[in-house]
mmCIF file of the N, C-alpha and C atoms, coordinates in Angstrom:
data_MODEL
# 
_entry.id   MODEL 
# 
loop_
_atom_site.group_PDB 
_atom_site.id 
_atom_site.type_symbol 
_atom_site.label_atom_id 
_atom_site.label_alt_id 
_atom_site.label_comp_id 
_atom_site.label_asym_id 
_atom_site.label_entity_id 
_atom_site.label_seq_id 
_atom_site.pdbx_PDB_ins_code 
_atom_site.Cartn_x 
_atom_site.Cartn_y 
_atom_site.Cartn_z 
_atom_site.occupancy 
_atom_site.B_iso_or_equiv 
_atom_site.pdbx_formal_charge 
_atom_site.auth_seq_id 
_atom_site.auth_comp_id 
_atom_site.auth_asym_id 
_atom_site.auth_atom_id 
_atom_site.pdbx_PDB_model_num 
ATOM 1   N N  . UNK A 1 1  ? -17.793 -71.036 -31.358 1.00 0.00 ? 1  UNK A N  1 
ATOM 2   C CA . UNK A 1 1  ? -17.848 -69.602 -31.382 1.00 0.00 ? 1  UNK A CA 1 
ATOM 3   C C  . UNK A 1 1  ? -18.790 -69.165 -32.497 1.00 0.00 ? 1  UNK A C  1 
ATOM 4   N N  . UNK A 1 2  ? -19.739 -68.038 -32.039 1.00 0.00 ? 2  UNK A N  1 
ATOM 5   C CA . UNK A 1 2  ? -20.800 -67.777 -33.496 1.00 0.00 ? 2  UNK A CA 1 
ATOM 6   C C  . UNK A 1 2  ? -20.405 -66.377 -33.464 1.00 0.00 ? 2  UNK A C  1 
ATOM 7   N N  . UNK A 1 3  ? -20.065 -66.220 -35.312 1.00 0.00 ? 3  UNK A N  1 
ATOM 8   C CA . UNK A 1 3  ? -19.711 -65.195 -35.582 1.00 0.00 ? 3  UNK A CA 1 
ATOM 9   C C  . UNK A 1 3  ? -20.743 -64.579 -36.460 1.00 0.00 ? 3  UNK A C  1 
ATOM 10  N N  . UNK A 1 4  ? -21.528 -63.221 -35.941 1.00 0.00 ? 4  UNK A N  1 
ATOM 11  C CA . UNK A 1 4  ? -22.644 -62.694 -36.716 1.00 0.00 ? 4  UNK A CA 1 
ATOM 12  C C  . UNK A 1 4  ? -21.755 -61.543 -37.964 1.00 0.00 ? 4  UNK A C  1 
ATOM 13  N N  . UNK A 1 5  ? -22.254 -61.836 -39.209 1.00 0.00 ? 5  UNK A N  1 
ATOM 14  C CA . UNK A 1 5  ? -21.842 -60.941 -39.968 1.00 0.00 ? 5  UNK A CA 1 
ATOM 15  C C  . UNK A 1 5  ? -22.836 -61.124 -41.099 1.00 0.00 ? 5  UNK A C  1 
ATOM 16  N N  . UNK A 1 6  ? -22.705 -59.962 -41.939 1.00 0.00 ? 6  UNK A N  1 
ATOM 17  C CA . UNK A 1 6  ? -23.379 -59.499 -43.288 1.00 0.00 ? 6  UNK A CA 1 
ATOM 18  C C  . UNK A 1 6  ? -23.658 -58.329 -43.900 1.00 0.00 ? 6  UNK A C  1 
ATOM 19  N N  . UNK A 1 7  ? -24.523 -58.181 -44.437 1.00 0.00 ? 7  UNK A N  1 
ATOM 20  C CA . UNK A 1 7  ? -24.240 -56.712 -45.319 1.00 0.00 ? 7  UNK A CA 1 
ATOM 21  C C  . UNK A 1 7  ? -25.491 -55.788 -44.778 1.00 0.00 ? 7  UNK A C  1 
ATOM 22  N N  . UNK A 1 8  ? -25.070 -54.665 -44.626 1.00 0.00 ? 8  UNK A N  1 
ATOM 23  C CA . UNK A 1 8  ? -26.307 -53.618 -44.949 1.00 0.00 ? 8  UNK A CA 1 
ATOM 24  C C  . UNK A 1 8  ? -26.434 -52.632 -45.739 1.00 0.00 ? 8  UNK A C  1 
ATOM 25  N N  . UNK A 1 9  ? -27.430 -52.410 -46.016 1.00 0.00 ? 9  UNK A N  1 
ATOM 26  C CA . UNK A 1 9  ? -27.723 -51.446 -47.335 1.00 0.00 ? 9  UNK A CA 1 
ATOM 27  C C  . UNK A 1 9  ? -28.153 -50.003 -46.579 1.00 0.00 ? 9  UNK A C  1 
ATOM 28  N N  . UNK A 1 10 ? -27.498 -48.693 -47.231 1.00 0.00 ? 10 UNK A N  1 
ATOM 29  C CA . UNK A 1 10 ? -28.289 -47.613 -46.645 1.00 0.00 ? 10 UNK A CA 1 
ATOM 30  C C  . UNK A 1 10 ? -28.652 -47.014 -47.772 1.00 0.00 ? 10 UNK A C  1 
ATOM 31  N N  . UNK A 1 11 ? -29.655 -46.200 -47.890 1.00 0.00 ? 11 UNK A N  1 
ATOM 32  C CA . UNK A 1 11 ? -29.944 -44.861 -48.996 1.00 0.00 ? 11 UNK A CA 1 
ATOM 33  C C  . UNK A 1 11 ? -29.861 -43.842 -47.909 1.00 0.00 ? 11 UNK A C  1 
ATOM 34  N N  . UNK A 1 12 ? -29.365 -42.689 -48.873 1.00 0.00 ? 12 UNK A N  1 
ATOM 35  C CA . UNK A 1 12 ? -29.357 -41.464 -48.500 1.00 0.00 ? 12 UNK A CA 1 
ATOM 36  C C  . UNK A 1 12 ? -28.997 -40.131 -49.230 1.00 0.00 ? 12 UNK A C  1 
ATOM 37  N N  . UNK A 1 13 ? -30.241 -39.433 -49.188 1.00 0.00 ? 13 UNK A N  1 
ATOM 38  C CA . UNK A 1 13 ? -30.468 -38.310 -50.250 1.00 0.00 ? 13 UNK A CA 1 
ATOM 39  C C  . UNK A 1 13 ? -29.383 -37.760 -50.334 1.00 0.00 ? 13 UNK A C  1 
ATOM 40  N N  . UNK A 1 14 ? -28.813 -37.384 -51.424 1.00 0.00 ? 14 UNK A N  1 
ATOM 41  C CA . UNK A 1 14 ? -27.574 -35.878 -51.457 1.00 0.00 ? 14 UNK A CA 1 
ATOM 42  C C  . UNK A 1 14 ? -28.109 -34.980 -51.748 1.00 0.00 ? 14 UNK A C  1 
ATOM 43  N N  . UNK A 1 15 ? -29.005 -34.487 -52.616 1.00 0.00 ? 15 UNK A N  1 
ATOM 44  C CA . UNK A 1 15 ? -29.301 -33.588 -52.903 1.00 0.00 ? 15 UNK A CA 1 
ATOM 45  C C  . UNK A 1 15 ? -30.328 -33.446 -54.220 1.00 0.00 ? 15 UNK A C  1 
ATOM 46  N N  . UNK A 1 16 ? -31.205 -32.281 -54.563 1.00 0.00 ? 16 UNK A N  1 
ATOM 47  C CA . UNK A 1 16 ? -32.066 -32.096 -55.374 1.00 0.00 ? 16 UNK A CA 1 
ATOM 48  C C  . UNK A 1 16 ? -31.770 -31.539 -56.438 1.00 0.00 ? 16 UNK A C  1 
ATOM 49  N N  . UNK A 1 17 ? -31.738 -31.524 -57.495 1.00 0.00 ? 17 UNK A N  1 
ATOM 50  C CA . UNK A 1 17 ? -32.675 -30.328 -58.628 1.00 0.00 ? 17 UNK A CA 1 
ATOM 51  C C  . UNK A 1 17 ? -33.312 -30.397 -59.731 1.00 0.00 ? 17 UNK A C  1 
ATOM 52  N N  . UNK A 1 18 ? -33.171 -28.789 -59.828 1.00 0.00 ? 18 UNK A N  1 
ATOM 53  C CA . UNK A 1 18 ? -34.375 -28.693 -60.899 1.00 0.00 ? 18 UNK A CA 1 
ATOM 54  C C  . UNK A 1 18 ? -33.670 -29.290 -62.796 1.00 0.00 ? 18 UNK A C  1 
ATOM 55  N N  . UNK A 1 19 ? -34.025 -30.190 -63.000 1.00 0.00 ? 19 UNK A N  1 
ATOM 56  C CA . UNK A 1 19 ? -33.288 -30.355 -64.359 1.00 0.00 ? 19 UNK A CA 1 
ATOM 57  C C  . UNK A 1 19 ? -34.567 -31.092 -65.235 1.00 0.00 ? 19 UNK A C  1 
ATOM 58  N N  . UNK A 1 20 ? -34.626 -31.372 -66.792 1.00 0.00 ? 20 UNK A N  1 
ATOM 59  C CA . UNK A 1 20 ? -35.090 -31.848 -67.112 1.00 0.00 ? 20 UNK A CA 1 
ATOM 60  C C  . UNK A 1 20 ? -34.988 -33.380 -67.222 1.00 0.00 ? 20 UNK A C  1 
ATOM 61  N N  . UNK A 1 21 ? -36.333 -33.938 -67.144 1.00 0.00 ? 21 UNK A N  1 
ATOM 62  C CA . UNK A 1 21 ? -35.963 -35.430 -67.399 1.00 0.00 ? 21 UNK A CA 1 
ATOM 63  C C  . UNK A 1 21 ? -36.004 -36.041 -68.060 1.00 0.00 ? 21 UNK A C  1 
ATOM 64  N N  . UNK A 1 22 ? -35.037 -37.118 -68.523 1.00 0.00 ? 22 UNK A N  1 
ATOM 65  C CA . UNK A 1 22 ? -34.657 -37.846 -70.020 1.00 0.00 ? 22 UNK A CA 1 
ATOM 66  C C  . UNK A 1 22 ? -35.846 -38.872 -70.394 1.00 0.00 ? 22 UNK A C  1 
ATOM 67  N N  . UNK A 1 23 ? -36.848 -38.541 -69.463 1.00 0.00 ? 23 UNK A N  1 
ATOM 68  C CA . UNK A 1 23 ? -38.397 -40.097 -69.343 1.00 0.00 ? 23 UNK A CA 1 
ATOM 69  C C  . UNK A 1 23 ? -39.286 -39.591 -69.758 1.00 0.00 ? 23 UNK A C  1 
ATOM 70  N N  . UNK A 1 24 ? -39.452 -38.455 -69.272 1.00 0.00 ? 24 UNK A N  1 
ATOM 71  C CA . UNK A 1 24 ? -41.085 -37.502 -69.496 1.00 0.00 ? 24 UNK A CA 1 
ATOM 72  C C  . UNK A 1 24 ? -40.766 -36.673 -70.110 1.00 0.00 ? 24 UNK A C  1 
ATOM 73  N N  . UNK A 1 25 ? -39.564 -35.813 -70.231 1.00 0.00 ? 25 UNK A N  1 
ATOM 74  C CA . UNK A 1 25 ? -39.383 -34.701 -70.525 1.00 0.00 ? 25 UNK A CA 1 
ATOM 75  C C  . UNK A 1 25 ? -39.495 -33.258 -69.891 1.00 0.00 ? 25 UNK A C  1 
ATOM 76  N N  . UNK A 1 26 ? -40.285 -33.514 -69.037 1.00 0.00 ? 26 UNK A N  1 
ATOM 77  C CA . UNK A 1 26 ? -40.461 -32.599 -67.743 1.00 0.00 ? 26 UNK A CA 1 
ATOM 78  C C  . UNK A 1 26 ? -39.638 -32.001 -67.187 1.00 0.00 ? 26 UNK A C  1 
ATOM 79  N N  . UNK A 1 27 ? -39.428 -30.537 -67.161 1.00 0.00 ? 27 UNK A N  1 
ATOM 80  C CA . UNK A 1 27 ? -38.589 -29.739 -66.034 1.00 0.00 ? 27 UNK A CA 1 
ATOM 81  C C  . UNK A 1 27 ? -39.190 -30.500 -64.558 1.00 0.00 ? 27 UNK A C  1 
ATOM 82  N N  . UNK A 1 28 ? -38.420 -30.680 -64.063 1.00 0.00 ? 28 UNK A N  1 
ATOM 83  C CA . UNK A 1 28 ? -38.896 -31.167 -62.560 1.00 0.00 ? 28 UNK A CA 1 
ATOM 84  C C  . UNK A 1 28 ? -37.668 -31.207 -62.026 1.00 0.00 ? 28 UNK A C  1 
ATOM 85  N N  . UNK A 1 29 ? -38.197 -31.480 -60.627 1.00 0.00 ? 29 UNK A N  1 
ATOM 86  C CA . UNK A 1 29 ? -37.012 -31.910 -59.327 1.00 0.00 ? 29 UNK A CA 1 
ATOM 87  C C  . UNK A 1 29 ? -36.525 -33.216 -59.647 1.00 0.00 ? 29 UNK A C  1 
ATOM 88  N N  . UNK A 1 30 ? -35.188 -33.281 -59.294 1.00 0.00 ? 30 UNK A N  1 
ATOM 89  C CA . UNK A 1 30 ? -34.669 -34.625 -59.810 1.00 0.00 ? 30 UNK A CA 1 
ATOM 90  C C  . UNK A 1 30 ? -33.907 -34.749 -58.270 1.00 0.00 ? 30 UNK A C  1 
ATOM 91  N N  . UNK A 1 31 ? -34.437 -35.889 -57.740 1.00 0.00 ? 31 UNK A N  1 
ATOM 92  C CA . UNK A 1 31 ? -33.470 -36.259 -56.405 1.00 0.00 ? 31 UNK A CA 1 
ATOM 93  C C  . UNK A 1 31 ? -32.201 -37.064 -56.773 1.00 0.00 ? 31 UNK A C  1 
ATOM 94  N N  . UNK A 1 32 ? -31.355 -36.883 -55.688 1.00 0.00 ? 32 UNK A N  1 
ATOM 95  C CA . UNK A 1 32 ? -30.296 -37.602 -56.812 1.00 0.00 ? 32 UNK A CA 1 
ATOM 96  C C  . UNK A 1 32 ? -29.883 -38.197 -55.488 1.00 0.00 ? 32 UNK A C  1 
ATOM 97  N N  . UNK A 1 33 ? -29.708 -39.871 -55.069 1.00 0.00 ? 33 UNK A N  1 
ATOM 98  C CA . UNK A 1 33 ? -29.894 -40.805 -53.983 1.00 0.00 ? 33 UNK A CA 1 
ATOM 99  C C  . UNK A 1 33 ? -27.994 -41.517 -54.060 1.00 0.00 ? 33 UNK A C  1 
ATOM 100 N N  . UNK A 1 34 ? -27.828 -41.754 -52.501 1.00 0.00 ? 34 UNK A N  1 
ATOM 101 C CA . UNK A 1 34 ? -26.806 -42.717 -52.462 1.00 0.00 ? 34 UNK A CA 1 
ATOM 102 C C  . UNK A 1 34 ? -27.079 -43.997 -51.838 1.00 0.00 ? 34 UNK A C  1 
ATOM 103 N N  . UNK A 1 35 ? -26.361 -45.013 -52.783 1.00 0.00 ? 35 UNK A N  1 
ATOM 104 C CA . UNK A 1 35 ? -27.354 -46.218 -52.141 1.00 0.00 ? 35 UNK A CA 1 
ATOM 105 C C  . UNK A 1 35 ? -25.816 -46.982 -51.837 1.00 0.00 ? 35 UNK A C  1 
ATOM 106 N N  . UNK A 1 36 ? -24.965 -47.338 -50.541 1.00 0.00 ? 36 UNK A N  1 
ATOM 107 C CA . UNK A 1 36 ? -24.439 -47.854 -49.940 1.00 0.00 ? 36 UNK A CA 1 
ATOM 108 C C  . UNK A 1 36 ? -24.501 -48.969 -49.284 1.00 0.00 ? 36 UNK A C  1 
ATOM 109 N N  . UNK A 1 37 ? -23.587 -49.992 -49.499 1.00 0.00 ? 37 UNK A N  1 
ATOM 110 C CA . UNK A 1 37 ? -23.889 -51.581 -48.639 1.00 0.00 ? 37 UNK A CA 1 
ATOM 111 C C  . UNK A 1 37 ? -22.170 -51.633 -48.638 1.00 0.00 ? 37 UNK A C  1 
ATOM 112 N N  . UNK A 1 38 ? -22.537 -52.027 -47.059 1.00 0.00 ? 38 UNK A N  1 
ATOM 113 C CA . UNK A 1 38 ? -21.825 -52.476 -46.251 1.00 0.00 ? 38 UNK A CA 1 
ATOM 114 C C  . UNK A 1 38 ? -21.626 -53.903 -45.303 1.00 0.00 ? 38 UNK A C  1 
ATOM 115 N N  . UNK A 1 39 ? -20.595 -53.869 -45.104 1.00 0.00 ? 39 UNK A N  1 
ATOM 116 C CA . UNK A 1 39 ? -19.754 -55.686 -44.371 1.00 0.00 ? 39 UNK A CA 1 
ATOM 117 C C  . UNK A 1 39 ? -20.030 -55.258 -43.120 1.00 0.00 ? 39 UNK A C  1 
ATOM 118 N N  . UNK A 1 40 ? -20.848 -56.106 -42.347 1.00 0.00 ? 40 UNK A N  1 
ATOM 119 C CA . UNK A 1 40 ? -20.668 -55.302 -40.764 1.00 0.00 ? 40 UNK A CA 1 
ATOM 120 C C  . UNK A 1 40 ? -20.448 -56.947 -39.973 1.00 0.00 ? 40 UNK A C  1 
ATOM 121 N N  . UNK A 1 41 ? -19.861 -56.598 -38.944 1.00 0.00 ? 41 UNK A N  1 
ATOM 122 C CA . UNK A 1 41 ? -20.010 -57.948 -37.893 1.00 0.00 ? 41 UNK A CA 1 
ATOM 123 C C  . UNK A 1 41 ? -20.203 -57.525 -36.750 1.00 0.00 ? 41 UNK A C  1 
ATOM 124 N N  . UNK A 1 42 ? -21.163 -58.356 -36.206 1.00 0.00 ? 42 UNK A N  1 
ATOM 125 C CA . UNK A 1 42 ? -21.942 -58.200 -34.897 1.00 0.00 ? 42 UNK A CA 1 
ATOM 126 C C  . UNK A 1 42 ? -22.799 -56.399 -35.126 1.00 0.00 ? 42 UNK A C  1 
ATOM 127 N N  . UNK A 1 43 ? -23.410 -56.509 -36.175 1.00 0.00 ? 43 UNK A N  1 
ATOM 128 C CA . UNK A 1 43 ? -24.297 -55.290 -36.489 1.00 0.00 ? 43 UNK A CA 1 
ATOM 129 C C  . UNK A 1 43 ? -23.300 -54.049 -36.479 1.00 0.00 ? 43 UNK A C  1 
ATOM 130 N N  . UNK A 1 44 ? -21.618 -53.848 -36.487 1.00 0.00 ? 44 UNK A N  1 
ATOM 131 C CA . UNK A 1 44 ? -21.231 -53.318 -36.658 1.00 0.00 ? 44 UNK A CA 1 
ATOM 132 C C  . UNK A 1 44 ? -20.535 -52.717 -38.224 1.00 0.00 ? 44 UNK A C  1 
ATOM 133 N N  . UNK A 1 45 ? -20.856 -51.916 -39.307 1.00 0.00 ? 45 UNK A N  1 
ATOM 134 C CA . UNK A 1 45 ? -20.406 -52.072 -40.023 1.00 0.00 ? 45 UNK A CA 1 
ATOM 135 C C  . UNK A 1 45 ? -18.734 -51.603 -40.629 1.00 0.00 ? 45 UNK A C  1 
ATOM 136 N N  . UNK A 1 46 ? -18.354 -52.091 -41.248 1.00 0.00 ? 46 UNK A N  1 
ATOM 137 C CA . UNK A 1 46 ? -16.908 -51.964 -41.083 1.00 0.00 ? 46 UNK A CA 1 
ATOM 138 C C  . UNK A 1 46 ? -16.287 -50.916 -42.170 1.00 0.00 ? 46 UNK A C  1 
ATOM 139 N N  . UNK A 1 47 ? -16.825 -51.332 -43.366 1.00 0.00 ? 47 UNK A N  1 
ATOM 140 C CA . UNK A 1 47 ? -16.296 -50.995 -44.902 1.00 0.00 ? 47 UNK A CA 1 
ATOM 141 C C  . UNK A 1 47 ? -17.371 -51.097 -45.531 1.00 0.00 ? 47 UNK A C  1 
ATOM 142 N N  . UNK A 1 48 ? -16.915 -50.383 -46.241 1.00 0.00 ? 48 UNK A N  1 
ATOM 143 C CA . UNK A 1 48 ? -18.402 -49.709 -47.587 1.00 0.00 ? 48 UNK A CA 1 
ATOM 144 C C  . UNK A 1 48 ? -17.788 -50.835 -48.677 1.00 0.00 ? 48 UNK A C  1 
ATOM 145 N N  . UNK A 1 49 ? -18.728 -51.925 -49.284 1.00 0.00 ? 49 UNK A N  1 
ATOM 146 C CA . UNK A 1 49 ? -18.309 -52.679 -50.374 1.00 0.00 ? 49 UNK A CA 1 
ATOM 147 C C  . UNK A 1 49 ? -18.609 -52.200 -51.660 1.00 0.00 ? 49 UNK A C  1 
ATOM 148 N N  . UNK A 1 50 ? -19.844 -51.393 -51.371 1.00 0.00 ? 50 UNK A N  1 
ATOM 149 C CA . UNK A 1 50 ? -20.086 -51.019 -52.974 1.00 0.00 ? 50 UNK A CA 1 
ATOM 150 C C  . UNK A 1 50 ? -21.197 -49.846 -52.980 1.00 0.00 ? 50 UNK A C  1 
ATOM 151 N N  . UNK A 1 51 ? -21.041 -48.687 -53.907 1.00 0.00 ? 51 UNK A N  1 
ATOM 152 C CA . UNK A 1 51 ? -21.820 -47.730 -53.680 1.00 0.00 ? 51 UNK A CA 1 
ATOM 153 C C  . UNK A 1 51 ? -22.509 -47.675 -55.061 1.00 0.00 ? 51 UNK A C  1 
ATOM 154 N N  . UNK A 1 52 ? -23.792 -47.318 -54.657 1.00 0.00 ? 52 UNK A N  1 
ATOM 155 C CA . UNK A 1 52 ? -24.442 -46.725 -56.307 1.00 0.00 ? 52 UNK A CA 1 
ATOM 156 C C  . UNK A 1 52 ? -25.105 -45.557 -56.238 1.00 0.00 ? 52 UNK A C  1 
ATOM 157 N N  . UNK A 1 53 ? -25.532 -44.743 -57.252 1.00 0.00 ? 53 UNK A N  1 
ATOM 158 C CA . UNK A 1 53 ? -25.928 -43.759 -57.460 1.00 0.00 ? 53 UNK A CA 1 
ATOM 159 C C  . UNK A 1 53 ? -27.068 -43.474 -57.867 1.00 0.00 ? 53 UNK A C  1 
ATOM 160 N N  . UNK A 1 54 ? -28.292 -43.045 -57.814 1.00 0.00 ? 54 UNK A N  1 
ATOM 161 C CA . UNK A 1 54 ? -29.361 -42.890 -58.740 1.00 0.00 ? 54 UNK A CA 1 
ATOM 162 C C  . UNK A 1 54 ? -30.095 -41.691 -58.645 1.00 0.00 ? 54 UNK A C  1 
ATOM 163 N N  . UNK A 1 55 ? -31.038 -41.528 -59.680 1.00 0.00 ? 55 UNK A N  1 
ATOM 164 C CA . UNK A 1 55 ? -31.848 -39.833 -60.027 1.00 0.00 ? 55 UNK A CA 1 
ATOM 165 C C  . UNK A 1 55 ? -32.956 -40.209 -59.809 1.00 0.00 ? 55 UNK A C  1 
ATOM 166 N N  . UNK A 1 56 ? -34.001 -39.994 -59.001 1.00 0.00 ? 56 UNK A N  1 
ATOM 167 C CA . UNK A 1 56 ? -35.533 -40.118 -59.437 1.00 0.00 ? 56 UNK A CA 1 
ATOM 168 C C  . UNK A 1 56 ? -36.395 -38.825 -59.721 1.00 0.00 ? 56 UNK A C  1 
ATOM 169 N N  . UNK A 1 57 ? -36.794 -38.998 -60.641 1.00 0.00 ? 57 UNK A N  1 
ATOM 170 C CA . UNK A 1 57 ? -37.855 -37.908 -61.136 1.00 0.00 ? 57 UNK A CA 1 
ATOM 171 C C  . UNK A 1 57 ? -39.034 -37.244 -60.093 1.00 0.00 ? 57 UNK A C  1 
ATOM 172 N N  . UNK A 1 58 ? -39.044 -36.666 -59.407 1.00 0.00 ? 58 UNK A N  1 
ATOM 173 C CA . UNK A 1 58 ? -40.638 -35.956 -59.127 1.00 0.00 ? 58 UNK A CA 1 
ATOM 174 C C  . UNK A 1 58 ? -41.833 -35.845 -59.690 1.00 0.00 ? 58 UNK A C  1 
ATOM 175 N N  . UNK A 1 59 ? -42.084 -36.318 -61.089 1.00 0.00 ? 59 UNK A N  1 
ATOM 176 C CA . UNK A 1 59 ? -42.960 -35.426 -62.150 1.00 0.00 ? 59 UNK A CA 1 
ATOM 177 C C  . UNK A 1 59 ? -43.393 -37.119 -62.264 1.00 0.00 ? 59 UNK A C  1 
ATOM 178 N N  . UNK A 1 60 ? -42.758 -37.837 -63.164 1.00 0.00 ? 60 UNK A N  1 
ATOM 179 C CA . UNK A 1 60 ? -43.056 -39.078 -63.731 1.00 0.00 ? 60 UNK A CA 1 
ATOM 180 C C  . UNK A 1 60 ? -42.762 -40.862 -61.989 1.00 0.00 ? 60 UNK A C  1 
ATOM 181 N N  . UNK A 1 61 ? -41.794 -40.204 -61.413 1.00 0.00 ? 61 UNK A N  1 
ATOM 182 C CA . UNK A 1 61 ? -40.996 -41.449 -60.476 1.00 0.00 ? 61 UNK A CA 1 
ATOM 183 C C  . UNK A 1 61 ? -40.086 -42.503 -60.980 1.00 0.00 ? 61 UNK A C  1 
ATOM 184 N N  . UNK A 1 62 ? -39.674 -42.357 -62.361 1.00 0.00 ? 62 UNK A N  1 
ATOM 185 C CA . UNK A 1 62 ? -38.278 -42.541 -63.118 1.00 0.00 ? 62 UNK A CA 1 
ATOM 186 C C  . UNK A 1 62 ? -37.470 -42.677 -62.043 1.00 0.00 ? 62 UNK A C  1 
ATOM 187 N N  . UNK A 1 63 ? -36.670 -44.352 -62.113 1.00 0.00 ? 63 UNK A N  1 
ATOM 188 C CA . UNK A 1 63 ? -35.279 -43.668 -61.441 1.00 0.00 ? 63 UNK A CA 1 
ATOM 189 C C  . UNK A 1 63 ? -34.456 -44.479 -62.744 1.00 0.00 ? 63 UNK A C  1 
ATOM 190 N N  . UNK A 1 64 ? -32.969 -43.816 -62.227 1.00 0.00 ? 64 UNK A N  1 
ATOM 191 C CA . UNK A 1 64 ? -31.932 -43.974 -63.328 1.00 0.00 ? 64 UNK A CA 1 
ATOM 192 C C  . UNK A 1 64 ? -30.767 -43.929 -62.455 1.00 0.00 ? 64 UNK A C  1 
ATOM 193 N N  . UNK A 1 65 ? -29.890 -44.869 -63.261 1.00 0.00 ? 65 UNK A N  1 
ATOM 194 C CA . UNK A 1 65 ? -29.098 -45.616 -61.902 1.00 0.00 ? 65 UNK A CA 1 
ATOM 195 C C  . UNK A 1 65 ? -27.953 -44.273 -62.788 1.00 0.00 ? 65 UNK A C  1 
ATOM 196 N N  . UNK A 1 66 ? -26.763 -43.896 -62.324 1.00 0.00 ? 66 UNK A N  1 
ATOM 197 C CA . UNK A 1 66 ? -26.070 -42.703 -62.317 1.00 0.00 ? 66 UNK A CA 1 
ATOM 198 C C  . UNK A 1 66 ? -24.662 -43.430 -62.201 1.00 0.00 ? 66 UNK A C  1 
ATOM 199 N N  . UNK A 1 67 ? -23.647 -42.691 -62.801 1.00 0.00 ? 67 UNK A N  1 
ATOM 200 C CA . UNK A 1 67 ? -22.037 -43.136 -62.339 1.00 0.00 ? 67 UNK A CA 1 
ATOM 201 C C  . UNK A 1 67 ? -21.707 -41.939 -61.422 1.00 0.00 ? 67 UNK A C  1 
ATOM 202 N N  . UNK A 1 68 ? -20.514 -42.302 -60.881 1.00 0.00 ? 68 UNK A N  1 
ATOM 203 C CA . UNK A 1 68 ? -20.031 -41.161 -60.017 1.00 0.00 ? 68 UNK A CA 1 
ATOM 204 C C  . UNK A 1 68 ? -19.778 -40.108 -60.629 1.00 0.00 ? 68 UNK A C  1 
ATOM 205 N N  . UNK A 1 69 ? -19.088 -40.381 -61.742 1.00 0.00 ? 69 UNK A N  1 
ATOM 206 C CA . UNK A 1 69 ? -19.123 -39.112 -62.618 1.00 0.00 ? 69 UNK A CA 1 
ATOM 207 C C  . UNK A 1 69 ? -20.134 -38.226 -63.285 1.00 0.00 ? 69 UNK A C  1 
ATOM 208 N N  . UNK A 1 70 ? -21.235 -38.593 -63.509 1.00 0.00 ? 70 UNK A N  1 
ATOM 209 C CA . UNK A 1 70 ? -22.532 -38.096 -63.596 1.00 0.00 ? 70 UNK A CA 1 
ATOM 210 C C  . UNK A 1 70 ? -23.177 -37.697 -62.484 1.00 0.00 ? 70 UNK A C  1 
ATOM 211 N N  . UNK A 1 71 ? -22.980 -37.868 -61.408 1.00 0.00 ? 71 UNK A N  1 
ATOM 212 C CA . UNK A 1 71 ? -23.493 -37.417 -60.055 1.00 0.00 ? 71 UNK A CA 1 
ATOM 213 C C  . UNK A 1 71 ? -22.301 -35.878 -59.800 1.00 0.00 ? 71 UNK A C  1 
ATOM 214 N N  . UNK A 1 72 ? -21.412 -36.083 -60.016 1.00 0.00 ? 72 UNK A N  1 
ATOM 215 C CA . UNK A 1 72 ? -20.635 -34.808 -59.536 1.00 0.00 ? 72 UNK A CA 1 
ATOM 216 C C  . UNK A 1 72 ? -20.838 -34.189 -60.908 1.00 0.00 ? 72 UNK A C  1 
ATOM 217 N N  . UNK A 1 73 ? -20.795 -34.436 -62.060 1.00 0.00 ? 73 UNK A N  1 
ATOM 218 C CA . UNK A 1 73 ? -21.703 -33.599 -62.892 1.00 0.00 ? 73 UNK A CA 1 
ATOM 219 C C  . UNK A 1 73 ? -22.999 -32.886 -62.635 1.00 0.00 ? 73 UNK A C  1 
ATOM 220 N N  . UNK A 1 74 ? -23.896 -33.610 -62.144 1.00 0.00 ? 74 UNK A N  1 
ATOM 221 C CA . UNK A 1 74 ? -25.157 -32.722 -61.334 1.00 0.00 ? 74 UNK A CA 1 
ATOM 222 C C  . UNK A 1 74 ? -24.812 -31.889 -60.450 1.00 0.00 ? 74 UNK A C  1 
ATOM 223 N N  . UNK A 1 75 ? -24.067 -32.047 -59.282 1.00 0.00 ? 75 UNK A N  1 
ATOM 224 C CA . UNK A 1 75 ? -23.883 -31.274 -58.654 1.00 0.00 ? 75 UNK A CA 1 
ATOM 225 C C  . UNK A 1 75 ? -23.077 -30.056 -58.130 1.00 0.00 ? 75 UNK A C  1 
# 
């Protein structure tokens, strides 16, 4: 019996703004990204194993990895 399984990774924007950045210093747009991987079998995925968070700059392209709590702080 062959059993297909493994992980996939998604990004996906939450949302923007305008804040300054801790790299350049620049007022700019700061995207603020969800980066999700998941257990899937047979290309199905099942459960979210681990999520991360990050900011990238507009002005400079800085990114900065974020806690959850700093993300619902931004937003």
């Amino acid at each position: 019996m062959l059993i297909l399984f493994g992980f996939n990774t998604r990004v996906k924007e939450l949302f923007r703004r305008q804040a300054v950045c801790s790299n350049c210093g620049q007022h700019a747009s700061q995207r603020v990204d969800e980066r999700s991987t998941r257990f899937t079998v047979f290309f199905i995925p099942l459960f979210t194993t681990r999520r991360r968070y990050s900011r990238t700059c507009a002005w400079c392209g800085i990114t900065a990895e974020l806690s959850k709590s700093e993300k619902n702080a931004l937003a």
